[in-house]
C-alpha positions as CSV (number, residue, x, y, z in Angstrom):
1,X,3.3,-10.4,-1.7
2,X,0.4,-12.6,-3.0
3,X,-0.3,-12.3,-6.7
4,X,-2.4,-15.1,-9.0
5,X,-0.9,-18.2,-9.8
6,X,-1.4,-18.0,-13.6
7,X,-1.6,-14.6,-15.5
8,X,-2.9,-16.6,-18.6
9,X,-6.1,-17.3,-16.4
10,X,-6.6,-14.3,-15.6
11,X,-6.6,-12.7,-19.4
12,X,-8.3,-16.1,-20.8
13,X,-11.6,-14.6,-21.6
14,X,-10.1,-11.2,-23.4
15,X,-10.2,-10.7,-26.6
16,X,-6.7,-9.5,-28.2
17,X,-5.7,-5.8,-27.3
18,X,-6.0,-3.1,-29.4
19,X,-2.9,-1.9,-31.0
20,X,-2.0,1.8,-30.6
21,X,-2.0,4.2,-27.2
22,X,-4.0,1.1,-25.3
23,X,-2.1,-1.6,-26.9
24,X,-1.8,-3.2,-23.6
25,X,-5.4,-3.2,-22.3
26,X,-7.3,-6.0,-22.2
27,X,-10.6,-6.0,-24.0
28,X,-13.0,-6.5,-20.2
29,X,-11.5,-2.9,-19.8
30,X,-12.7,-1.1,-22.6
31,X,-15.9,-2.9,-22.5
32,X,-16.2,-1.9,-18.4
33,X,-14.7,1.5,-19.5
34,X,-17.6,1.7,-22.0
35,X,-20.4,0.8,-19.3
36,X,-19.1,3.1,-17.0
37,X,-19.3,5.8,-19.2
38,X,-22.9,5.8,-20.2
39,X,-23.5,5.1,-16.7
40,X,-21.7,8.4,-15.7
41,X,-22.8,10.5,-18.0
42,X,-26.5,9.7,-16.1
43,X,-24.8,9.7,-12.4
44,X,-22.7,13.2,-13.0
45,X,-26.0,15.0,-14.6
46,X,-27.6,14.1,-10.8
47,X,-24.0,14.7,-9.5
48,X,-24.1,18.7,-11.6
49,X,-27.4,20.1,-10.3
50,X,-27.5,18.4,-6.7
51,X,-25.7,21.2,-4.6
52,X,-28.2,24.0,-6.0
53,X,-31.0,21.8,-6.2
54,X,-31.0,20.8,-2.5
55,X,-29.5,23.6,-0.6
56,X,-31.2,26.4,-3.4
57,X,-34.3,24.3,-4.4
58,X,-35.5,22.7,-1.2
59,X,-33.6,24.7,1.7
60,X,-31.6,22.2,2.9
61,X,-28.8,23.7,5.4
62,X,-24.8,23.5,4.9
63,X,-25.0,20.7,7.9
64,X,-27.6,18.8,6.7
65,X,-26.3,18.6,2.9
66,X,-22.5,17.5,4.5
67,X,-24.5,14.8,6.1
68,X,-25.9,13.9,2.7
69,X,-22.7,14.5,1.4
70,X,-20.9,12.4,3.7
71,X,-23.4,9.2,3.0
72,X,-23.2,9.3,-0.6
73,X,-19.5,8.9,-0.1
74,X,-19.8,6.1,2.9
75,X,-22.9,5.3,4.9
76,X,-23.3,2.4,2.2
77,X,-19.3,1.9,2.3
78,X,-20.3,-1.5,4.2
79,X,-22.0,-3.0,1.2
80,X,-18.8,-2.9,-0.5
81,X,-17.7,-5.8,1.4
82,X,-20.4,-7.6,0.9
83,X,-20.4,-7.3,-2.8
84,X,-16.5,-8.1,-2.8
85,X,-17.2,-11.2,-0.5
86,X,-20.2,-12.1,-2.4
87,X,-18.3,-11.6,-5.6
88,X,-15.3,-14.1,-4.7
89,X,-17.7,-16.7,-3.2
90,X,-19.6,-17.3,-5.9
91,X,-16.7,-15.9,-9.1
92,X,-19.8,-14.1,-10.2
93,X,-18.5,-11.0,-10.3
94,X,-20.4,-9.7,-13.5
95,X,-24.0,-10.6,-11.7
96,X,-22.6,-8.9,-8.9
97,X,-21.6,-5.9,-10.4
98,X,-24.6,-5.6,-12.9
99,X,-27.0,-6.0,-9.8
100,X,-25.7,-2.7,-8.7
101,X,-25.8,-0.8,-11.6
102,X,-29.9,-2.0,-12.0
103,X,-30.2,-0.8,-8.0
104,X,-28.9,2.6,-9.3
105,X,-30.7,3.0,-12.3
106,X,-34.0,2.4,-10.4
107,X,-33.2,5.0,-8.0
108,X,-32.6,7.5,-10.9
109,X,-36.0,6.6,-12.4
110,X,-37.3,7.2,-8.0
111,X,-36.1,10.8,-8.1
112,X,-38.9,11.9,-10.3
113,X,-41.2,11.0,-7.5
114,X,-39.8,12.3,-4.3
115,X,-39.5,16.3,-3.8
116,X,-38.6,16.2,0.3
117,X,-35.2,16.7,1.4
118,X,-35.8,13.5,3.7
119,X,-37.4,11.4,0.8
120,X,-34.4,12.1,-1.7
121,X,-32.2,11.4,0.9
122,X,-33.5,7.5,1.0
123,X,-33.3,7.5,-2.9
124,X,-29.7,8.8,-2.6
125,X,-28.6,5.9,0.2
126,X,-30.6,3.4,-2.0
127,X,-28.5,4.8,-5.0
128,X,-25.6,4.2,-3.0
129,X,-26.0,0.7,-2.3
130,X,-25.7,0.1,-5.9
131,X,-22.6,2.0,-6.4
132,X,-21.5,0.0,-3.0
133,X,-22.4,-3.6,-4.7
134,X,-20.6,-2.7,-7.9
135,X,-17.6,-0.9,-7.1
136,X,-15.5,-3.9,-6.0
137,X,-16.6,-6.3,-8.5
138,X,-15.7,-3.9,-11.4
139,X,-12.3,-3.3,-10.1
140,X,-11.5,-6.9,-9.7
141,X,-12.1,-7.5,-13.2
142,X,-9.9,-5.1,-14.4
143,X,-7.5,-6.0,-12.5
144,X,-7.6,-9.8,-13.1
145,X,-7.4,-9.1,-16.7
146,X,-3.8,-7.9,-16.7
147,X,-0.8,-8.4,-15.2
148,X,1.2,-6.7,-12.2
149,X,3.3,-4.6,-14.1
150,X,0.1,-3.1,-16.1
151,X,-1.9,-2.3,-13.0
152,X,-1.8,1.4,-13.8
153,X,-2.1,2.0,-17.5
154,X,-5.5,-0.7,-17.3
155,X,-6.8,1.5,-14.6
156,X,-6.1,4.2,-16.5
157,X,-7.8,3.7,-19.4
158,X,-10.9,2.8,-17.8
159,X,-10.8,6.0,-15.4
160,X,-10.6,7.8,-18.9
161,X,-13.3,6.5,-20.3
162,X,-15.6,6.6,-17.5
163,X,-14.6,10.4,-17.1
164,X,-15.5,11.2,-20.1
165,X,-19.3,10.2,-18.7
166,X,-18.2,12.7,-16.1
167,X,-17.2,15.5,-18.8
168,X,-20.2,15.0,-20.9
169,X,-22.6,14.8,-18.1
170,X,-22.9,18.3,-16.8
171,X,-22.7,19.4,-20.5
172,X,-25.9,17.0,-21.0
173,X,-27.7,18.7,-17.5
174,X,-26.5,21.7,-18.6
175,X,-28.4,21.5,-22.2
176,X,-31.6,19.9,-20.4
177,X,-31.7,22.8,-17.6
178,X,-31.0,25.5,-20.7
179,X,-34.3,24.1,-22.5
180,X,-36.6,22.5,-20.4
181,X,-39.8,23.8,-18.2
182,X,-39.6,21.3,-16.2
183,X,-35.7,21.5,-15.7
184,X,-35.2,19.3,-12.8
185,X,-37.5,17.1,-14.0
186,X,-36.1,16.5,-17.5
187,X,-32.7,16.2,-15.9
188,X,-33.9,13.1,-13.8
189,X,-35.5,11.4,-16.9
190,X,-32.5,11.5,-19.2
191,X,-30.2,10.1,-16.8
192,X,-32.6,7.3,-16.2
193,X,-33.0,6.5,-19.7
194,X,-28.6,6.6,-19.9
195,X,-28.3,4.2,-16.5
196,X,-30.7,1.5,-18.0
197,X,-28.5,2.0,-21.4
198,X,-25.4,1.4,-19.0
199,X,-26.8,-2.1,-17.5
200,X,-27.8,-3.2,-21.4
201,X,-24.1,-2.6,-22.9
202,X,-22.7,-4.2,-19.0
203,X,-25.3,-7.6,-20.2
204,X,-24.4,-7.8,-23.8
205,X,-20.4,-7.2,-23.7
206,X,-18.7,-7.9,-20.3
207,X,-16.9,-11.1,-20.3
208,X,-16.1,-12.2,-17.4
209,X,-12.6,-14.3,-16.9
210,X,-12.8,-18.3,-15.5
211,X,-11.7,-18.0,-12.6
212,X,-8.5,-18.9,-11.4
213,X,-7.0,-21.8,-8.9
214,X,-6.6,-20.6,-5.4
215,X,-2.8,-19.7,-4.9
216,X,-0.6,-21.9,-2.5
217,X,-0.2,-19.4,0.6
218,X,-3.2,-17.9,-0.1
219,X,-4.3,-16.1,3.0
220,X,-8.4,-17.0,4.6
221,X,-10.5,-13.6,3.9
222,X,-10.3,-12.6,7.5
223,X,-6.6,-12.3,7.8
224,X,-6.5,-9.9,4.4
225,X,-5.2,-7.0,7.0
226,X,-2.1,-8.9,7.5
227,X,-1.0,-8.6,4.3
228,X,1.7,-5.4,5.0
229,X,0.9,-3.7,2.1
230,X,-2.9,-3.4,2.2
231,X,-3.1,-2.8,6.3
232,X,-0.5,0.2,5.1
233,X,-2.9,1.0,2.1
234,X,-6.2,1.6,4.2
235,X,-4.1,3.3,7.0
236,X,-3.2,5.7,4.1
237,X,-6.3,6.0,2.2
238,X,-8.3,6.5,5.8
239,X,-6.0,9.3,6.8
240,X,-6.1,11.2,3.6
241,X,-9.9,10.5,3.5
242,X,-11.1,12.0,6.7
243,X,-9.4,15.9,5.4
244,X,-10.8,15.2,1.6
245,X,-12.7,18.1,1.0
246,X,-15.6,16.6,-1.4
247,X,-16.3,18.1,-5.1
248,X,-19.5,19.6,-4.4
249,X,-18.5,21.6,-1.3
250,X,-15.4,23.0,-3.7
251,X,-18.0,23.6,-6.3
252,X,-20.6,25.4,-4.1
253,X,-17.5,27.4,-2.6
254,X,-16.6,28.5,-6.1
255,X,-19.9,29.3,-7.5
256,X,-19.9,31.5,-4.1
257,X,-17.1,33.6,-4.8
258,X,-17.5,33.7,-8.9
259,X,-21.4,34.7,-7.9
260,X,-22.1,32.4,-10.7
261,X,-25.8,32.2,-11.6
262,X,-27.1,29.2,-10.8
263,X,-27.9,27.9,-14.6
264,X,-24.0,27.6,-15.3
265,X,-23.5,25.6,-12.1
266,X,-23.5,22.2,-14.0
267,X,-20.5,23.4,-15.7
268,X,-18.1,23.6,-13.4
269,X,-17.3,19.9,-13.4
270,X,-16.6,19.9,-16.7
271,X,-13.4,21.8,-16.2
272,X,-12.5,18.8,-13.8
273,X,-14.0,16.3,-15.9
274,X,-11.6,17.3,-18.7
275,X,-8.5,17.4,-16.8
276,X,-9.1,14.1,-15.4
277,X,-10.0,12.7,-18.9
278,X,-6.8,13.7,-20.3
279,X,-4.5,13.4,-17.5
280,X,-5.8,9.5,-16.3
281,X,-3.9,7.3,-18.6
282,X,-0.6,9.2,-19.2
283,X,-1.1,9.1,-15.1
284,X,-1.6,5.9,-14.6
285,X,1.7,5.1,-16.8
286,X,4.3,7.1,-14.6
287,X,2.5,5.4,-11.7
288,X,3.2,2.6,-12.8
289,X,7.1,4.0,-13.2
290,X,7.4,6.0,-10.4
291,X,5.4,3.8,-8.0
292,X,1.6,4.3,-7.2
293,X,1.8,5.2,-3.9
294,X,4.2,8.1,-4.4
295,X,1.5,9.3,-7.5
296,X,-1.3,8.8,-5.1
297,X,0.2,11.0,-2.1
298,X,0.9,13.8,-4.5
299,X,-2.4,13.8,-5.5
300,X,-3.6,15.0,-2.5
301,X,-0.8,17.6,-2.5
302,X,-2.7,18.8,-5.5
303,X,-6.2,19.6,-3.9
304,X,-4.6,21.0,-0.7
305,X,-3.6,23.6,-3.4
306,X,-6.8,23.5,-4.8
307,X,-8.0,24.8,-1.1
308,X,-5.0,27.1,-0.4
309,X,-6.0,28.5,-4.1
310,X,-10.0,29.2,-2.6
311,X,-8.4,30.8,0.7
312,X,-6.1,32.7,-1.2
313,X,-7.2,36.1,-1.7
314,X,-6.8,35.7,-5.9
315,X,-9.8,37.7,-7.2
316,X,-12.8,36.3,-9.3
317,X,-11.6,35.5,-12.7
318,X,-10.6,32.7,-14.8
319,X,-6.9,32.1,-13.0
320,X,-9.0,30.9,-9.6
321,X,-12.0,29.3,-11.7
322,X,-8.8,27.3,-14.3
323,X,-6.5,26.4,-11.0
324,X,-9.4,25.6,-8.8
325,X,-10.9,23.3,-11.5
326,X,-7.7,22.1,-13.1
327,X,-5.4,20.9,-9.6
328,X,-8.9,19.3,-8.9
329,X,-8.7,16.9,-12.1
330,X,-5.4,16.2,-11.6
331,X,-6.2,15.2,-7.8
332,X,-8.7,12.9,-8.6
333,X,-6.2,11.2,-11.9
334,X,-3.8,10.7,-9.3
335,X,-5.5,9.2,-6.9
336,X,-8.8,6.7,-8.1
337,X,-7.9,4.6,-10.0
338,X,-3.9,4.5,-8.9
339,X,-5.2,3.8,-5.5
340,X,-6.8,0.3,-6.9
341,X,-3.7,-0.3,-9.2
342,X,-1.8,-0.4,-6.1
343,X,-3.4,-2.5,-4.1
344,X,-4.4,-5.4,-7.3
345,X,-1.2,-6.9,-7.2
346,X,-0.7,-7.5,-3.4
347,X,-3.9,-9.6,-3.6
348,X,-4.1,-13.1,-4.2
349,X,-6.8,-13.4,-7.2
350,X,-9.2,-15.3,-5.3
351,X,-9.7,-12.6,-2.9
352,X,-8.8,-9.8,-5.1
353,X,-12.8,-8.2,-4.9
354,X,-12.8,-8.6,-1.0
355,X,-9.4,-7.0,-0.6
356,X,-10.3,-4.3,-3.1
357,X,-13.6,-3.8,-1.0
358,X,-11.9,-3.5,2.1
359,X,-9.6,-0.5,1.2
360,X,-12.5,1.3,-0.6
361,X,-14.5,0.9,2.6
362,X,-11.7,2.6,4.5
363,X,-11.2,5.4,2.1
364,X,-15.5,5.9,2.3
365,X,-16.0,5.4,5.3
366,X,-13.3,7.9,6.1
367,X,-14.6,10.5,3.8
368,X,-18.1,9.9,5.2
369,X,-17.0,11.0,8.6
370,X,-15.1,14.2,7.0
371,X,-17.8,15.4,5.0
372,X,-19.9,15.5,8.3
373,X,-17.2,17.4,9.7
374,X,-16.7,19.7,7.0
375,X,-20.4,20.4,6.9
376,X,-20.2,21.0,11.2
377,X,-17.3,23.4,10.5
378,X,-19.4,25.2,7.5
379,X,-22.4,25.6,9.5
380,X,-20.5,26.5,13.2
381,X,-17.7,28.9,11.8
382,X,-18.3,29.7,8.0
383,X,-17.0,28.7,4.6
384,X,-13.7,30.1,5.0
385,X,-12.3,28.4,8.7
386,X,-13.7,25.1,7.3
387,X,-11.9,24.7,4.3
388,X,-8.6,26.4,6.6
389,X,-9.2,23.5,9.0
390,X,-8.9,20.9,6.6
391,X,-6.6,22.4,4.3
392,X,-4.4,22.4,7.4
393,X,-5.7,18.3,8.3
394,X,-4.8,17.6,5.3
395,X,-1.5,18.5,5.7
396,X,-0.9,17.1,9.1
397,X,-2.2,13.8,7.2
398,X,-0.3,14.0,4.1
399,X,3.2,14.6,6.3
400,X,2.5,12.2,9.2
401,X,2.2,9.2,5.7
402,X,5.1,10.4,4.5
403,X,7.5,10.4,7.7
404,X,5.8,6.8,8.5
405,X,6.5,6.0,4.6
406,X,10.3,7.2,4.6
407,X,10.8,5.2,8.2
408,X,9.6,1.8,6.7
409,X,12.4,2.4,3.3
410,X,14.7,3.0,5.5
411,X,13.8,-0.4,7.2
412,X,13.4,-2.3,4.1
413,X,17.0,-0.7,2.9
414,X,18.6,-1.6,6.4
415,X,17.1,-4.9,6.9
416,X,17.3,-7.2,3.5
417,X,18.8,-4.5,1.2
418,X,14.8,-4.5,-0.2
419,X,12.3,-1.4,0.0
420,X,8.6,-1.6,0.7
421,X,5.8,-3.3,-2.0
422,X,4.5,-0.7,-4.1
423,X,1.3,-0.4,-2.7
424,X,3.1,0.5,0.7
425,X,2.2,4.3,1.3
């Protein structure tokens, strides 16, 4: 509906594309790509001993670690639009974003000090707010640095790269808890060290793109809603959010029914992690064919199997741990970074961090309020009835969107002979 004035402006500030496989991403990508790699290689080394080291280390209960669970996915969901609306304000969106990644890499540095449940708690909202800040910003510049049509394959590329942070992370906790005394410890300090490496390479080789003339027709930033597309987008993404089992709930199930010791814990993200690595960019092509918000919805068709697969009486043994782990991967190619390659092109460039704020505030804040759920259900009825309860949400969710979806092509079809934007669910 709104899209920048002048793709040139956008990609000014790029350096020319690599031929090859990612011959058609800008080079802000694969330097962002870069940065987020390092950077979660230290988050997902946190990320891989968390679940045991809270609920197995320091006693905290199935309730209390889904209310834990739930803010690091969207009690700081608000700073998000703050850092978008910050971001577009000032067309600083590099200061913005590298602001966030120093909050985070401070907090990693502020888990070596804190051993109470309540005291990590604050380091993990704090750690939050950085991921909050930088989210948007990041986005924005990937998708200002290419053009409508390449939404996908940019995203793509840089969910690949930063999922390869994800793959080698839990290997890297996983060597650290294998070798140290101190495992816990050690863990903390080497993904410190990695998320102050992440800011460096984000200050030395992020470019940041002039920033463009406001479009004619471009909407004030309190009227973003009324753009169809996006108000159908958060709709969507909220739905689907409030019956998204989290990773580390999955995990912690698994481990339970493998009876998994807990120094092989870290490792089963990496099953995920690789999945996702390999399965992101040729992804984000056929969503870019097929349309992104059909790739997105069948994403989440892909972990409610992952949670049918749990409930499913399959006994312990690689084809649980290998479906589990692999529909999980694909879930997450087909939904994070298709999810923001939908919605880039529907947003004038000008506003294009604030719009991409608001939908990842709806999806978090939405997954916040699930996770608390999820943790309620765990705690009140057991393991199993949760995850039936929102396998079953899920569903509801998944074929209300796509009966609401179907209604509005029909519409289009009947009306002006035209079907819905792309980034209509």
């Amino acid at each position: 509906m709104y899209l920048s004035t002048s793709r040139a402006a956008d990609i000014a500030a790029d350096p020319p594309a690599p031929k090859g496989p990612l011959r058609a991403v800008p080079g802000t990508v694969l330097a962002l790509g870069l940065v987020s790699l390092v950077t979660d290689v230290s988050a997902e080394m946190i990320t891989a001993v968390l679940p045991l080291y809270l609920v197995a280390g320091l006693g905290m209960s199935p309730l209390a670690f889904g209310a834990l669970d739930g803010l690091n996915q969207g009690a700081t969901a608000l700073l998000r639009l703050v850092g978008g609306r910050v971001s577009d304000r000032t067309h600083r969106r590099k200061l913005v974003a590298g602001t966030g990644y120093a909050i985070s890499a401070a907090c990693k540095a502020a888990l070596l000090a804190v051993t109470a449940p309540w005291s990590v708690a604050v380091v993990l909202a704090a750690d939050r707010t950085g991921k909050g800040l930088r989210t948007a910003p990041r986005d924005a510049l990937i998708s200002l640095s290419c053009g409508p049509g390449e939404q996908g394959r940019a995203f793509g590329v840089h969910r690949a790269l930063d999922t390869a942070g994800a793959l080698l992370g839990p290997l890297a906790a996983f060597g650290v808890l294998w070798v140290a005394v101190d495992g816990y410890a050690a863990v903390f300090t080497v993904s410190c060290c990695l998320a102050v490496l992440g800011v460096v390479v984000l200050a030395l080789f992020v470019r940041e793109s002039p920033a463009p003339a406001p479009a004619a027709g471009t909407p004030p930033a309190r009227d973003l809603l009324r753009i169809p597309g996006l108000r159908r987008l958060c709709l969507t993404a909220a739905a689907l959010g409030l019956f998204t089992v989290g990773d580390a709930f999955l995990y912690l199930l698994l481990q339970r029914r493998l009876d998994l010791p807990v120094a092989y814990f870290p490792l089963l993200p990496v099953a995920t992690a690789a999945v996702f690595l390999l399965a992101a960019l040729p992804v984000g092509r056929l969503a870019d064919r097929l349309g992104r918000h059909r790739v997105f919805l069948g994403g989440h068709l892909l972990l409610l199997g992952a949670c049918l697969l749990l409930l499913a009486p399959v006994p312990p043994g690689p084809v649980l741990v290998l479906g589990v782990l692999g529909l999980l991967g694909l879930f997450y190619a087909a939904t994070d970074g298709v999810l923001m390659a939908a919605a880039g092109p529907l947003l004038p460039a000008g506003l294009r961090t604030t719009g991409l704020a608001v939908l990842q505030t709806a999806q978090a804040l939405a997954r916040f309020a699930g996770s608390l759920l999820f943790g309620a259900a765990w705690t009140l009825w057991g393991p199993g009835p949760a995850l039936g309860a929102a396998a079953g949400g899920l569903l509801l969710a998944l074929t209300a969107t796509a009966v609401a979806g179907g209604g509005r092509r029909r519409a289009g079809r009947s009306g002006d002979g035209r079907g819905p934007q792309d980034g209509a669910p």
